[in-house]
Each structure stands twice: as structure tokens, then as C-alpha cells.
C-alpha positions as CSV (number, residue, x, y, z in Angstrom):
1,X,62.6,-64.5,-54.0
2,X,62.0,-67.4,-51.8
3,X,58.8,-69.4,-53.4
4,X,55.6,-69.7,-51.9
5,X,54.4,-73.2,-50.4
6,X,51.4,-74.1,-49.4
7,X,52.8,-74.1,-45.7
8,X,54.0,-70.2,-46.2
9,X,50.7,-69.2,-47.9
10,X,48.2,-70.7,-45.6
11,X,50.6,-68.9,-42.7
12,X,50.4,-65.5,-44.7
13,X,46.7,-66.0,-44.8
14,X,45.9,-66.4,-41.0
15,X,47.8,-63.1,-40.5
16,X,46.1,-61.5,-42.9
17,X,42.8,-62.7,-40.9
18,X,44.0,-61.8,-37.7
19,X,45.4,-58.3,-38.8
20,X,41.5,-57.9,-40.7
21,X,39.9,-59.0,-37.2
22,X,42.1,-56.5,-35.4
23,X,41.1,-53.7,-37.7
24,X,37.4,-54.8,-37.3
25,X,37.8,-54.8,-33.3
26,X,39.8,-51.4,-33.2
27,X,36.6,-49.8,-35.7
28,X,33.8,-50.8,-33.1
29,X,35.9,-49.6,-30.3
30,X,36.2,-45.8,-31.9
31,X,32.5,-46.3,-32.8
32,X,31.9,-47.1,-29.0
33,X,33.8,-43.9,-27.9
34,X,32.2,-41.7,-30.3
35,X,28.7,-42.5,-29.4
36,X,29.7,-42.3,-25.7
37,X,30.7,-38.8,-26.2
38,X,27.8,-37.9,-28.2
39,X,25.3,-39.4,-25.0
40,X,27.6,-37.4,-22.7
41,X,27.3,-34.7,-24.7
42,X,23.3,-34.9,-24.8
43,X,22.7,-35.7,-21.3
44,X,25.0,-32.0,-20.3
45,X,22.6,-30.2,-22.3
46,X,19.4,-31.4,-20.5
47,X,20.7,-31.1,-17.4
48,X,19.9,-27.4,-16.0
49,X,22.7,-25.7,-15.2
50,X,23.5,-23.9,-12.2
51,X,24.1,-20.4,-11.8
52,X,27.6,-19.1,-11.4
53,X,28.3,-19.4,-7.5
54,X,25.4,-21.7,-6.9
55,X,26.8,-24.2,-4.2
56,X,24.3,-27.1,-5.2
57,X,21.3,-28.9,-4.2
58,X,22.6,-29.8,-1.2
59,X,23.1,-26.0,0.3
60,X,20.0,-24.9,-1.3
61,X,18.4,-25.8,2.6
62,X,19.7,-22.8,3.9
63,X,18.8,-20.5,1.3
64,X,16.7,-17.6,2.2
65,X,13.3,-18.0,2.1
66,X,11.8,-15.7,-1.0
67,X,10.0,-12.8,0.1
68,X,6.4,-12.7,0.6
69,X,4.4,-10.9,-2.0
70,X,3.0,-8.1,-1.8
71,X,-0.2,-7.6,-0.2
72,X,-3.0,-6.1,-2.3
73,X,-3.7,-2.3,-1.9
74,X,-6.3,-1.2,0.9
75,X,-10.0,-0.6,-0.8
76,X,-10.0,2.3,1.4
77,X,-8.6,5.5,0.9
78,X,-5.8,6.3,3.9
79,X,-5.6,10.3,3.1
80,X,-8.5,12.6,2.5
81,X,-9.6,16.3,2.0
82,X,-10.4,16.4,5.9
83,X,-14.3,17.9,5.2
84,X,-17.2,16.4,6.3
85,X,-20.8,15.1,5.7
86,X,-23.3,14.9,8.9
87,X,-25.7,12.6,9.1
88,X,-29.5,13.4,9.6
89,X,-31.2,13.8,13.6
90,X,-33.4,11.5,15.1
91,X,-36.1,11.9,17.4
92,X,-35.5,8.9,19.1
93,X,-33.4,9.0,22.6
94,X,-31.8,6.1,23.4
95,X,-31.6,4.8,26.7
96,X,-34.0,4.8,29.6
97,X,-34.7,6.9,32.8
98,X,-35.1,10.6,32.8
99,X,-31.7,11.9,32.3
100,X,-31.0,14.8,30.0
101,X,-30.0,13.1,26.7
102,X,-26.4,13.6,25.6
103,X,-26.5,15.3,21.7
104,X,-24.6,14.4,19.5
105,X,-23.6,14.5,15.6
106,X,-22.5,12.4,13.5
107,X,-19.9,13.2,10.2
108,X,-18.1,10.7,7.9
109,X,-14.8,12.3,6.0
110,X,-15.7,12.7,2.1
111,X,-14.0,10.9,-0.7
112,X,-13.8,7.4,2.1
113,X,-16.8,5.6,0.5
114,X,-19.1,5.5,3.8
115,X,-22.3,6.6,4.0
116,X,-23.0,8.9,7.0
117,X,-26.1,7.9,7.0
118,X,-24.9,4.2,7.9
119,X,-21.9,5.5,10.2
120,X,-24.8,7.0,12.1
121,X,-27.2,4.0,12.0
122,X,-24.1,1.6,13.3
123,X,-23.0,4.4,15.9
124,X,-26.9,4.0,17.4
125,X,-26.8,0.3,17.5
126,X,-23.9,0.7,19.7
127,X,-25.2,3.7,21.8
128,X,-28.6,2.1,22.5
129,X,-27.2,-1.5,23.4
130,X,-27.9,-2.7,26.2
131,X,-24.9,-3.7,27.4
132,X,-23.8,0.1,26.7
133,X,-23.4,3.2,28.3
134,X,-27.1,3.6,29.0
135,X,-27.3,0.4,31.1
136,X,-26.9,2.3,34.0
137,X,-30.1,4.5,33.9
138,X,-28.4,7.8,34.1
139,X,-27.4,8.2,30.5
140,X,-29.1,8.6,27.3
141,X,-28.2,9.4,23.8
142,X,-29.5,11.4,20.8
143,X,-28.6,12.0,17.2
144,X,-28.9,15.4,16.2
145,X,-28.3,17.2,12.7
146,X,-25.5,19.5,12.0
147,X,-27.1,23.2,12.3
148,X,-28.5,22.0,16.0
149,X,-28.5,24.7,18.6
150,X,-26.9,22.2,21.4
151,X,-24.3,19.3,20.7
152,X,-22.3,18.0,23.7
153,X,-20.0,15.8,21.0
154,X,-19.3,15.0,17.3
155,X,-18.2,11.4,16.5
156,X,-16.2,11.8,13.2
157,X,-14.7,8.9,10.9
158,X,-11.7,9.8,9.4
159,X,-9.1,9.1,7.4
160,X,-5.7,8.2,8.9
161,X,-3.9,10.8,7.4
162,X,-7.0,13.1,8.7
163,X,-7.7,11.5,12.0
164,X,-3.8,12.4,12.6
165,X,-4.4,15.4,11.9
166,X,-7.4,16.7,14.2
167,X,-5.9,14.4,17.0
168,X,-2.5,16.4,16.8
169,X,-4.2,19.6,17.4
170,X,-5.6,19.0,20.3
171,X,-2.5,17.3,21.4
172,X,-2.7,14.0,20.7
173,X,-0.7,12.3,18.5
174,X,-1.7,8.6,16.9
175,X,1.6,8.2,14.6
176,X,-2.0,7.2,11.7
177,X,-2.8,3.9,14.2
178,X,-5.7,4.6,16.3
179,X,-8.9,6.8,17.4
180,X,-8.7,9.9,19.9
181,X,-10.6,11.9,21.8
182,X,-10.8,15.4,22.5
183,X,-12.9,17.9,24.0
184,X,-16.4,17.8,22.0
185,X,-14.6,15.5,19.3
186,X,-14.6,12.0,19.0
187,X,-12.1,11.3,16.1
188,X,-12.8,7.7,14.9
189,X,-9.8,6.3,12.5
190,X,-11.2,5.1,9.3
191,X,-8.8,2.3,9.3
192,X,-9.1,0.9,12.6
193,X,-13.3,1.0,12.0
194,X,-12.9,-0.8,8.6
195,X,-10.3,-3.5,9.8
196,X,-10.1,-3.9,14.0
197,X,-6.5,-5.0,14.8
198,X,-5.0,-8.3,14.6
199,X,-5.9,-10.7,16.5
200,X,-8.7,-8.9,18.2
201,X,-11.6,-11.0,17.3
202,X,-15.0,-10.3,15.5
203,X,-14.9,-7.0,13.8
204,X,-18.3,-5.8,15.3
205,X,-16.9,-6.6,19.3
206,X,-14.0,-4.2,17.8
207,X,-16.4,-1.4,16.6
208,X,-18.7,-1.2,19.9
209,X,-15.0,-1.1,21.7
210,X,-14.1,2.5,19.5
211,X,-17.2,3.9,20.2
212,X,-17.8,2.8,23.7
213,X,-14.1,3.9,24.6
214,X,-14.1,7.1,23.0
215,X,-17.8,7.8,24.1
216,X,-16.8,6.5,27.8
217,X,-13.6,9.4,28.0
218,X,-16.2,12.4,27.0
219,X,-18.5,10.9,30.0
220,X,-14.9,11.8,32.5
221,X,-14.3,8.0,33.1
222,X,-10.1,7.4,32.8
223,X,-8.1,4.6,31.5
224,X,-8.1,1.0,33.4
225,X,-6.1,-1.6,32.9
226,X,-6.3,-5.6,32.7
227,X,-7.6,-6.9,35.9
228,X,-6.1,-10.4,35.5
229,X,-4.6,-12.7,32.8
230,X,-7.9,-14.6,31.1
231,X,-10.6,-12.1,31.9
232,X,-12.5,-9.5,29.8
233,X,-10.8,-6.4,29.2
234,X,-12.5,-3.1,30.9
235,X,-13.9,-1.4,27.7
236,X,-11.6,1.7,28.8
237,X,-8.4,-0.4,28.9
238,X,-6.8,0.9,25.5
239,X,-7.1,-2.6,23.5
240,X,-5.8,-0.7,20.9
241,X,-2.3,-1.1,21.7
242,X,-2.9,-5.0,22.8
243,X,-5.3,-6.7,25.4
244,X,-2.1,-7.4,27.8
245,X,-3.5,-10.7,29.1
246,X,-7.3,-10.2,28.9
247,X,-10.2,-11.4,26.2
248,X,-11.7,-9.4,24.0
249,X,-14.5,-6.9,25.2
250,X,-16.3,-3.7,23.6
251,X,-19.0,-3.5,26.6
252,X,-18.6,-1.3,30.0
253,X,-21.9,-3.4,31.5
254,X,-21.3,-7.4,32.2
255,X,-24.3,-9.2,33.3
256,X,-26.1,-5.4,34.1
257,X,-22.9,-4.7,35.9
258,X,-20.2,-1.7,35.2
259,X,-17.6,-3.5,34.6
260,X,-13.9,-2.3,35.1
261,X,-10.4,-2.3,35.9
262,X,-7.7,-0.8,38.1
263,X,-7.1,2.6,37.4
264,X,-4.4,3.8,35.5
265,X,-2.4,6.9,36.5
């Protein structure tokens, strides 16, 4: 054995340092790695995750829009039992002059929720406007009950399911959309009287359009079209199936004029 000097043992002693300083440095080094792997670890579970096949935020852009939801149900029924209830008479006649007043009833499908009596009293308002049918002096109107011994017409509010079916019969056929008329029948759908049509306007201008229309084909007068882009629409243009150009109108008198359109075949 070669003997230890103080030269030798101060030289043993530095490596043993340097090998202890080593061992320190390589322990906070695997420390460091293990703590990064543990925040690598924790910051991939709080990450949401993607769906198999998702392409990424960046594609997400041109994903399809969701679909809207579903509109609530109608508070009105769309079918019925296709009987009737008739309002009441009245005495009074509307319209002036000293024409032989036009009869007619009034009826309101059952199970739909609408009183007949106020069907009827929102049929009259319309009837006895001025701006109606009776502007010209030569017509007049009056309600009369269901057992009377003359009736020239019968406005009806049905169902669509309902209103189909009287229109069919008689030939015309209103795939559930819209009113008809027919000889002695004026066959109002329940839907169109309870909602207009998009984009028509005020629901009132829509109702005195129905009746005025449907009331305007029993008095013989034919369809008319849109006389130019902008103006009112003749009240027997079918506005029904869109106002092709023109406003919004449920009157046949302008200004205490008849007020129409060119005829269509």
C-alpha cells in the first residue's frame, strides 16, 4: 500500500466533493424532469379534448350551422270534426241605398276555440266598412240565423284540414293554404284568419282582404292582377299566393273609388 500524504488526501478529498456535487446536480435534474411531466400531465387533462375526427379550431368556421329549433305547436287546432255552430241574425242592414240586402249566415267549425258569435261580429265590421263592398250604393248586407227561409251565402271558418275538404268538393283544391269560394259557400281557412301570411302586414288589413275577396267572387267580380310595382293591390288580386309587386290592401273602394286591376284570364 502506498501511504497517505497530506498531498494524496487533500486530492482524494476534492474528488470526493466533486463526485458529491455531481450527485447533488444529477438529483435536481431528475427532480426537474419529474415535475415537468407531472405539469404536462395536468395541463392534458384540463384541456378538452376533441372528438375523434374533429379537425380543430381552426375548421370549426365552416361547420354547419346547428339547426334551428323547433317552433312551438300552433294554439289552434289544424283538423276538426267539419260541423258547425251559426251565429245569431241581426236586424241591422248594412250599407246604404235601397238595394235588396244580400243574406247571409255565419258558422265557425266546432272544437277551433272561436266564438261564432265574434266570427260574426268581425265579419260585420268588415261588411259595413266604408271602404267595403257597400261603398258603391248598390249593395247591402245582412246577417241572418241558420233556420232563415232565404240565404244568398254562408261565410264559414274552418279548419285546414276541413276547409280542404269543402273546397275539394266543389272543385277546388287549397293543398290546407288558403280560403275558397264556392257557389253559396264562402269557406274561410282557420289558419290563414288566425295568422295572415308572412310578410303581409297588419293582421286586420289581412282579415278585411279574406272576406272582401271571397265576398267580392259571390258578387261575379273575377280575379285582377297588380297594376304596377309600388301600388295597392286590387282586393281581388289573390294576395294569398304573394302581392307580386304591389302594397298591401284588403279594400275594393280607394278614396270612394272601385278600385282595381287588369283582368286576369
Amino acid at each position: 500500500m502506498i501511504p497517505e500524504g497530506p498531498r494524496t488526501r487533500a486530492l482524494l478529498a476534492r474528488r470526493r466533493r466533486r463526485r458529491q456535487r455531481l450527485l447533488v446536480v444529477a438529483g435536481i435534474l431528475a427532480v426537474a424532469a419529474l415535475l415537468g411531466v407531472a405539469v404536462l400531465a395536468y395541463v392534458n387533462r384540463s384541456r378538452p379534448q376533441a372528438p375523434v375526427g374533429d379537425p380543430g379550431p381552426r375548421a370549426a368556421t365552416s361547420a354547419a350551422p346547428a339547426p334551428a329549433p323547433a317552433g312551438p305547436a300552433p294554439s289552434f287546432p289544424v283538423t276538426g270534426p267539419n260541423s258547425f255552430s251559426y251565429a245569431g241574425g241581426s236586424d241591422q242592414v248594412l250599407g246604404g241605398g235601397t238595394a235588396d240586402p244580400r243574406r247571409y249566415r255565419v258558422a265557425v267549425e266546432n272544437g277551433t276555440g272561436q266564438d261564432p258569435a265574434g266570427f260574426a261580429a268581425a265579419v260585420g265590421r268588415i261588411l259595413g266598412d266604408p271602404r267595403g263592398w257597400t261603398a258603391g250604393g248598390d249593395v247591402r248586407f245582412q246577417q241572418v240565423p241558420k233556420d232563415a227561409a232565404k240565404v244568398d251565402f254562408t261565410i264559414m271558418l274552418a279548419t285546414q284540414a276541413t276547409s280542404e275538404k269543402l273546397c275539394s268538393v266543389g272543385g277546388v283544391h287549397t293543398e290546407r293554404y288558403s280560403s275558397c269560394r264556392l257557389p253559396g259557400q264562402l269557406v274561410i281557412n282557420l289558419t290563414r284568419w288566425l295568422t295572415g301570411i308572412p310578410g303581409y302586414g297588419p293582421l286586420d288589413e289581412y282579415r278585411a282582404y279574406e272576406i272582401n275577396y271571397a265576398v267580392g267572387r259571390d258578387l261575379g267580380h273575377g280575379n285582377e292582377a297588380c297594376p304596377n310595382p309600388g301600388a295597392a293591390a286590387p282586393v281581388m288580386q289573390k294576395q294569398v299566393l304573394g302581392l307580386k309587386g304591389c302594397t298591401a290592401n284588403g279594400w275594393p273602394y280607394r278614396d270612394g273609388k272601385l278600385y282595381s286591376g287588369p283582368a286576369v284570364p
